[in-house]
C-alpha angles and dihedrals in degrees: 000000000000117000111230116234106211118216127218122258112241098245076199082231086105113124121199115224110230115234129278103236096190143215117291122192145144117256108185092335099314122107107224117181115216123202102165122087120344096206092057110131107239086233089069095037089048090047105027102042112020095027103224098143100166080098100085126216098244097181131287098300105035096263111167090025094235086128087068119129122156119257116188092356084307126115100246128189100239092209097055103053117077116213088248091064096060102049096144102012135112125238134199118189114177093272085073101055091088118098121249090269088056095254125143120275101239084252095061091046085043079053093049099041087050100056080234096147107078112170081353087229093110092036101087089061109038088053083061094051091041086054095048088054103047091056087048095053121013093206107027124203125229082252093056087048097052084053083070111117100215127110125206123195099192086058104246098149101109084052092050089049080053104049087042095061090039081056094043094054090039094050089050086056099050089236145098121288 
């Protein structure tokens, strides 16, 4: 004998949850369309899902900058921003300074030629306010530098003045640091 599986009466209290449309927006060229939490950091998006880990935690706040990366042409604190907060927007982390062959962004090489990378964990995030800067001001002064929020602990920053205004000279010219 079958045994017979009841099904639940519909109390008609049952209310559907509308679906979740979901956050699309452009990472290093790419559209990627986000339906988790909306409340999800991009750092941990960046890192977690789609596992492009050259942006750095940097604490809780962003402090050290080493979380930047640029959003709408702007330097961004990673951390800061929620998903929910980008729908529509591009986004550009370190891993998208190179050109579409693969080569080195004349700020990268700047950064390269200079010495300007230390322990690298800063690196990530001073190359997107570098970056920031520079399309801000196409020669920037020692005073525009010093506006930069990062913070490096291995001292570097001489070398990252340095690379900046390489960058700077080599970018006028069209051509690598």
């Amino acid at each position: 004998m079958a045994q017979d599986h009841a099904v639940p009466a519909h109390s008609g209290d049952i209310t559907p949850v509308p679906v979740h449309s979901g956050i699309v927006l452009q990472i290093n060229g790419e559209s990627y369309h986000h339906t988790g939490d909306p409340e999800m950091p991009l750092l941990w998006y960046l890192r977690d899902v789609l596992r492009l880990d050259g942006t750095k935690y940097s604490g809780e706040h962003g402090e050290g900058g080493a979380d930047l990366v640029l959003v709408n042409g702007k330097a961004t604190s990673s951390i800061g921003v929620p998903m929910s907060k980008l729908d529509g927007k591009q986004v550009v982390t370190v891993e998208g300074l190179v050109d579409a062959k693969g080569g080195l962004h004349p700020l990268q090489q700047a950064f390269i030629d200079e010495d300007a990378i230390g322990c690298g964990y800063c690196t990530p995030g001073w190359l997107i306010a570098s970056m920031d800067l520079l399309n801000r001001h196409k020669d920037p002064s020692d005073g525009d530098i010093n506006t930069l929020p990062n913070l490096c602990r291995c001292g570097c920053q001489t070398r990252v003045r340095s690379a900046i205004k390489r960058a700077a000279a080599a970018m006028k010219q069209g051509g690598k640091a």
